[in-house]
C-alpha positions as CSV (number, residue, x, y, z in Angstrom):
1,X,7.4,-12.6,-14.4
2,X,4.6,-15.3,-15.2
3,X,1.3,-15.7,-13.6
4,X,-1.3,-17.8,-14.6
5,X,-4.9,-19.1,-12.9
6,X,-5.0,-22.1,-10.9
7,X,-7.6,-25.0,-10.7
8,X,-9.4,-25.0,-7.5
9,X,-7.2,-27.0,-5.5
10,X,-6.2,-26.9,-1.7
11,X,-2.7,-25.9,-0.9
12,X,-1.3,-26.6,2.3
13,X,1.9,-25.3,3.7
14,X,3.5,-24.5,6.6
15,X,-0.1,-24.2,8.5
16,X,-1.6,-22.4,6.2
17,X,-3.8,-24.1,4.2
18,X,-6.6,-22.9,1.4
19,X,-8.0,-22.8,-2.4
20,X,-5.4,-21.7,-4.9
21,X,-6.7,-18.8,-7.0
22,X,-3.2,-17.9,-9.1
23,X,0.2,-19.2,-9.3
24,X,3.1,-16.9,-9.9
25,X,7.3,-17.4,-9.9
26,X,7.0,-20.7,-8.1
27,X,4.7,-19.3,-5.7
28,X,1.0,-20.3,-5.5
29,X,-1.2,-17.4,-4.0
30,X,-4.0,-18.9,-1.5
31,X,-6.7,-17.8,-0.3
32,X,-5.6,-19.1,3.3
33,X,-8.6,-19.7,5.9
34,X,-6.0,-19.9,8.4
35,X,-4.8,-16.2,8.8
36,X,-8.1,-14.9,6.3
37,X,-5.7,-13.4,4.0
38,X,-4.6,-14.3,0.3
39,X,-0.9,-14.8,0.4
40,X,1.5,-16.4,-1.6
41,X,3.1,-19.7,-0.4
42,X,5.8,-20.7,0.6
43,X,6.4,-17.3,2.4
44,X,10.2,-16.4,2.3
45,X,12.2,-16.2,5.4
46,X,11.7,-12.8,7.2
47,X,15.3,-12.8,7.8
48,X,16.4,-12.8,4.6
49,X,13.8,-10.8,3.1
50,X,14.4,-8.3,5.8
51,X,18.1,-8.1,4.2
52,X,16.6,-7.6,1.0
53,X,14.2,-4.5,1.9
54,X,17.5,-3.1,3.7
55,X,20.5,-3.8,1.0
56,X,19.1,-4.3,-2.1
57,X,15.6,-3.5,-2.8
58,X,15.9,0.1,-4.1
59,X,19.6,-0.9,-6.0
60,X,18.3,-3.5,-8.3
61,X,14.1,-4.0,-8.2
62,X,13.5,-0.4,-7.6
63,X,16.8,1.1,-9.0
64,X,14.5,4.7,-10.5
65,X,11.8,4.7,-7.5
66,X,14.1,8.0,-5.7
67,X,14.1,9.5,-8.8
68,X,10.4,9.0,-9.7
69,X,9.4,9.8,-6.8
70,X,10.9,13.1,-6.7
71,X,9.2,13.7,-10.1
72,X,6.1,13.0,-9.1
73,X,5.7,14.7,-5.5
74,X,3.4,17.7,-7.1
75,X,1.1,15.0,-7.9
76,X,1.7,12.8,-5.0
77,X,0.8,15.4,-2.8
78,X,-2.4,15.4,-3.7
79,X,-3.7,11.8,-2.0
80,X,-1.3,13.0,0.9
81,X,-3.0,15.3,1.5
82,X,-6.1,13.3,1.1
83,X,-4.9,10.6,3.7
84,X,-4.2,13.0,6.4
85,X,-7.2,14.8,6.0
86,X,-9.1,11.5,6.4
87,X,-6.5,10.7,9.7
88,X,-7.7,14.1,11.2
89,X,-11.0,13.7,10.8
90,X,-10.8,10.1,12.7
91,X,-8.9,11.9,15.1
92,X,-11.9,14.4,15.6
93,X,-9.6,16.9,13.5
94,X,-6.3,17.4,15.3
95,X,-3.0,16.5,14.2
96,X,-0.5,14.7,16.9
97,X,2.5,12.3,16.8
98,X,2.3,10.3,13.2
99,X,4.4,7.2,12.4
100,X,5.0,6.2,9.3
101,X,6.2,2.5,8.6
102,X,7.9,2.1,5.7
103,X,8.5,5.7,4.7
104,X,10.9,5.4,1.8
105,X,11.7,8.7,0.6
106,X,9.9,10.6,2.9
107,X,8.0,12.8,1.3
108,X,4.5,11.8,3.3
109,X,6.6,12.8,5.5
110,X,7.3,16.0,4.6
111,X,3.4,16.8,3.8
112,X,2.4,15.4,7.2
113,X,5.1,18.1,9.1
114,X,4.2,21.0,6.9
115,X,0.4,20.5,8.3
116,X,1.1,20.0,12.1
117,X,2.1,16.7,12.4
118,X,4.7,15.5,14.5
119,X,6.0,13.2,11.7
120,X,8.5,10.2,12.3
121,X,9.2,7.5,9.4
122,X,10.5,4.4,9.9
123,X,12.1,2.6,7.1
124,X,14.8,-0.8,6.5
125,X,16.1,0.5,3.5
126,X,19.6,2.1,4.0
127,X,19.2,4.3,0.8
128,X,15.7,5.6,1.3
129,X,15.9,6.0,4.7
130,X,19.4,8.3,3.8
131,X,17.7,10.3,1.4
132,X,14.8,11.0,3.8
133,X,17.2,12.4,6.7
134,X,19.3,14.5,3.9
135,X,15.9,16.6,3.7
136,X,15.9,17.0,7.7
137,X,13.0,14.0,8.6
138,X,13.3,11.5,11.6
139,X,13.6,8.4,10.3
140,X,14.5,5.2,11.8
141,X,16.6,3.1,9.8
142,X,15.2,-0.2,11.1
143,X,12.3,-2.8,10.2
144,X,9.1,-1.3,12.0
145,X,9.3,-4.5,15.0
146,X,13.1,-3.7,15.7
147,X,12.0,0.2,15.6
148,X,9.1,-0.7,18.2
149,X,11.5,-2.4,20.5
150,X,13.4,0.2,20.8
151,X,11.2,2.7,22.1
152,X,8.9,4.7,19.2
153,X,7.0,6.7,21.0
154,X,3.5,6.3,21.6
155,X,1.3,7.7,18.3
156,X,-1.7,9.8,17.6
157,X,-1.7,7.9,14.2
158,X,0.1,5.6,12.0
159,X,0.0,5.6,8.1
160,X,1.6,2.6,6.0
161,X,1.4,2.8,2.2
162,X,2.2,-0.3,0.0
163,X,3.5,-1.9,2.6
164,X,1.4,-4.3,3.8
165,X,1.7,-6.5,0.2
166,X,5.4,-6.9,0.4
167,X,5.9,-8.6,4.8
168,X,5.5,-11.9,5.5
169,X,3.4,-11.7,8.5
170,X,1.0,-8.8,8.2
171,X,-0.8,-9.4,11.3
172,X,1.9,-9.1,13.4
173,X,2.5,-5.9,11.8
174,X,-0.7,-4.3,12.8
175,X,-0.2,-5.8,15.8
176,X,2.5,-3.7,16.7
177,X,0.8,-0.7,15.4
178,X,-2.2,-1.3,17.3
179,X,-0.4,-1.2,20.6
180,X,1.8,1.4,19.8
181,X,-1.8,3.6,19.2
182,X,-3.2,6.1,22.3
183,X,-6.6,5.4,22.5
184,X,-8.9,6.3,19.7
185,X,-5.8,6.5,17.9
186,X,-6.3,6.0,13.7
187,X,-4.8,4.4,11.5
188,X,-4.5,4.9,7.4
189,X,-2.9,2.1,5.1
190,X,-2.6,2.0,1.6
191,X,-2.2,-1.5,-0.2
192,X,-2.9,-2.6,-4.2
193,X,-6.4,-3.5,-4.9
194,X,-5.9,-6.6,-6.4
195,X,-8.2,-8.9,-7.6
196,X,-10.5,-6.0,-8.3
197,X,-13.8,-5.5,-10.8
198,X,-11.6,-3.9,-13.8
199,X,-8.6,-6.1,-12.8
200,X,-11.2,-8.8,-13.7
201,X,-12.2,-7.3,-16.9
202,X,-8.8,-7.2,-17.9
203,X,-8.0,-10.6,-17.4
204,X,-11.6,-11.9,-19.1
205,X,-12.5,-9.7,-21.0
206,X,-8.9,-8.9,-22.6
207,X,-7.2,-12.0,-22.1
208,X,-4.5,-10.7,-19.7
209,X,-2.8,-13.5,-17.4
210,X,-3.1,-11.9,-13.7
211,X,0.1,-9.4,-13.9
212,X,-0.6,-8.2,-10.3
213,X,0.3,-12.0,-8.9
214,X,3.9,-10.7,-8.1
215,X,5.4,-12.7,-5.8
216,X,7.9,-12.4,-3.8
217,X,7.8,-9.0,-4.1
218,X,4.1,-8.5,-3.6
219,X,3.0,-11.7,-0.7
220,X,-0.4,-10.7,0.0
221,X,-3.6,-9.8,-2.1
222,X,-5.9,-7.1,-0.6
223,X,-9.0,-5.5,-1.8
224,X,-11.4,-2.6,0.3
225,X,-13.6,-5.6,2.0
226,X,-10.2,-8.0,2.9
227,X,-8.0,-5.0,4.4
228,X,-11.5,-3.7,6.3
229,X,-12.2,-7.4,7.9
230,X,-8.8,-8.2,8.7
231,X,-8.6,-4.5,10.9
232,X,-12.2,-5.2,12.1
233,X,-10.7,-8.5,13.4
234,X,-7.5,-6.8,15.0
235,X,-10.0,-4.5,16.8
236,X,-10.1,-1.6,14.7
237,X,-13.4,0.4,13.4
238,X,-13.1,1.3,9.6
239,X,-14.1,5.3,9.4
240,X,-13.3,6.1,5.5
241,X,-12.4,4.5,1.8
242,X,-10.3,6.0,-0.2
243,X,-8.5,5.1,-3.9
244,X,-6.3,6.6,-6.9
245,X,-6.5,6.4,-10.4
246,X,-8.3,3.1,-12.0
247,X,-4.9,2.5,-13.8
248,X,-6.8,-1.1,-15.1
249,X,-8.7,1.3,-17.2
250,X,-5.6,2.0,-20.0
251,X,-5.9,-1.6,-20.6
252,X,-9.6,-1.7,-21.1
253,X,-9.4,0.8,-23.4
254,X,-6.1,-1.4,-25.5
255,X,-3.5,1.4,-24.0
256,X,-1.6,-2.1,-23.2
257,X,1.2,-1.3,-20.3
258,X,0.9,-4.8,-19.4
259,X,2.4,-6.5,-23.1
260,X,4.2,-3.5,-23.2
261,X,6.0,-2.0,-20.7
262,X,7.8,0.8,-22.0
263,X,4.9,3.2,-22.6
264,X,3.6,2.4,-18.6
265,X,5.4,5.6,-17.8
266,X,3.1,7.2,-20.0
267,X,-0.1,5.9,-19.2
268,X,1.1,7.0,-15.6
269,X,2.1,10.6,-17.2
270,X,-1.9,10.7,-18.3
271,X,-3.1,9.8,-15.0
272,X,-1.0,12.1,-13.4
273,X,-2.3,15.2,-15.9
274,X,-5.9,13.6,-15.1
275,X,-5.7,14.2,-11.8
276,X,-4.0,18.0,-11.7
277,X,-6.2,19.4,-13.9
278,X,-9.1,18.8,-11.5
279,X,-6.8,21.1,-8.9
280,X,-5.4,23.2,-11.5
281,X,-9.8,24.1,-12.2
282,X,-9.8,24.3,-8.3
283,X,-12.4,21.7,-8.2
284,X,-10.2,19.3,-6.9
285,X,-13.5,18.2,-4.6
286,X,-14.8,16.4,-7.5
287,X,-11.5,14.3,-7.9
288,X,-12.1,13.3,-4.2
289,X,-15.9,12.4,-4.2
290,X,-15.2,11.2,-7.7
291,X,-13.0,8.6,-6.6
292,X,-14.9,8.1,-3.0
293,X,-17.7,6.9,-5.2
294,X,-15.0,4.5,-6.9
295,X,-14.0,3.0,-3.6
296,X,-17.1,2.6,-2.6
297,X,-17.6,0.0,-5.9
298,X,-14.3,-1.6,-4.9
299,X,-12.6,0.1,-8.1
300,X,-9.2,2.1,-8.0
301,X,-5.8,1.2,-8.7
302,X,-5.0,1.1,-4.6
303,X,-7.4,0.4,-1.6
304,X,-6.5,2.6,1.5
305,X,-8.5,2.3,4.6
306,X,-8.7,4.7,7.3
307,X,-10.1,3.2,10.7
308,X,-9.6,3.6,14.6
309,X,-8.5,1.7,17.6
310,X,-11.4,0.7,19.3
């Protein structure tokens, strides 16, 4: 993958039209004052990406995510359990009916049913969504639209994590959500936090090309302020910032994951040990306001927003 900076120039496409900020794969990414989001263009067609999230996504670009993820769960757990603490307390602290789109392996899942929730995934690809109902979860094996036309039920709260970066059209996505939401209803999604202060530094200060510009995989560029106004604007009321590890911070500090790939398991490994020894301590209340203070600057490897249906 190559990505490079662009000169300010308007792109125009498709009806979207705005300044282009990076270029990537054949894709420029725009800051497009026509939907107010950053997005690659041209988009792919939804059909055929569609296909691609269902059939092949976790055979050939993700072909060790099942496996990982597995590995990982007793640190994962952790910022689950973080996220649905945030969605109860937007809820006024009860748990309810929770929908989560795109819910790959399902072990959110799994966190959000062993703390109340009545917890039902929905996810396109045929060999996440399997692995997921092996372990007992309801998961609909569909894209999150076909799943809504065929009768979700109404939910209490919706959670989407790294999932908003990868569809074409993520308005129409939240959307959906919103009107599948009871009133006062919350919702918690996770994206990338591109673009972002020690992303910056990185690139500047280190002389990395932008390595987050990842199209087509990755179509649209979030940061805290972006994903808060475009819910604002879809008429919901931002309650809470969260983030994760500032994994930008290895490459500050020449641990170079970006030149050289093979050790980014191990710079993930460190992060990992960073954030269980906190819990191991049984302080893991400063790892949480530690990293609310981070979101708050706008810093952390991922931006999740928790807001509510107004």
């Amino acid at each position: 993958m190559t990505a490079n900076l662009m000169r300010a120039e308007t792109i125009d496409w498709n009806g979207h039209s705005g300044r282009a900020i990076a270029h990537g794969n054949g894709h420029d990414i725009v800051a497009c004052t026509a939907c107010g989001i950053t997005h690659a263009v041209p988009l792919p067609d939804p059909a055929a990406l569609a296909r691609e999230y269902a059939e092949a996504y976790y055979r050939d670009a993700k072909p060790t995510y099942l496996t990982h993820a597995s590995e990982d769960q007793d640190w994962a757990i952790l910022a689950q359990h973080d996220r649905l603490d945030a969605l109860r307390r937007a809820l006024g602290g009860s748990a309810g009916t929770l929908i989560e789109i795109g819910s790959g392996p399902g072990f959110f899942l799994d966190t959000a049913a062993a703390q109340g929730w009545d917890a039902i995934g929905v996810e396109p690809s045929v060999q996440a969504a399997a692995f997921a109902q092996g372990r007992g979860r309801t998961v609909h094996n569909r894209t999150f639209a076909d799943a809504v036309a065929h009768g979700l039920p109404a939910a209490d709260a919706i959670a989407a994590t790294n999932v908003l970066e990868h569809i074409p059209d993520p308005i129409a996505t939240l959307e959906l959500a919103r009107g599948l939401l009871k009133p006062g209803g919350a919702i918690c999604l996770t994206v990338p936090n591109d673009f972002s202060p020690l992303q910056i530094a990185a690139r500047d200060g280190k002389g990395h090309a932008p390595w987050w510009v990842a199209p087509p995989h990755h179509l649209n560029y979030f940061d805290f302020d972006s994903l808060e106004a475009l819910l604002v604007r879809l008429g919901f009321a931002p309650r809470e910032r969260l983030t994760s590890f500032p994994m930008e911070a290895f490459l500050l500090m020449d641990d170079d994951y970006v030149r050289r790939p093979e050790i980014g398991r191990a710079m993930h490994q460190k992060r990992k040990s960073f954030d269980l020894a906190f819990e191991a301590a049984g302080i893991g209340d400063v790892r949480r306001r530690l990293y609310g203070a981070m979101a708050a600057a706008g810093i952390g490897r991922e931006a999740t927003v928790v807001a509510v249906k107004t």
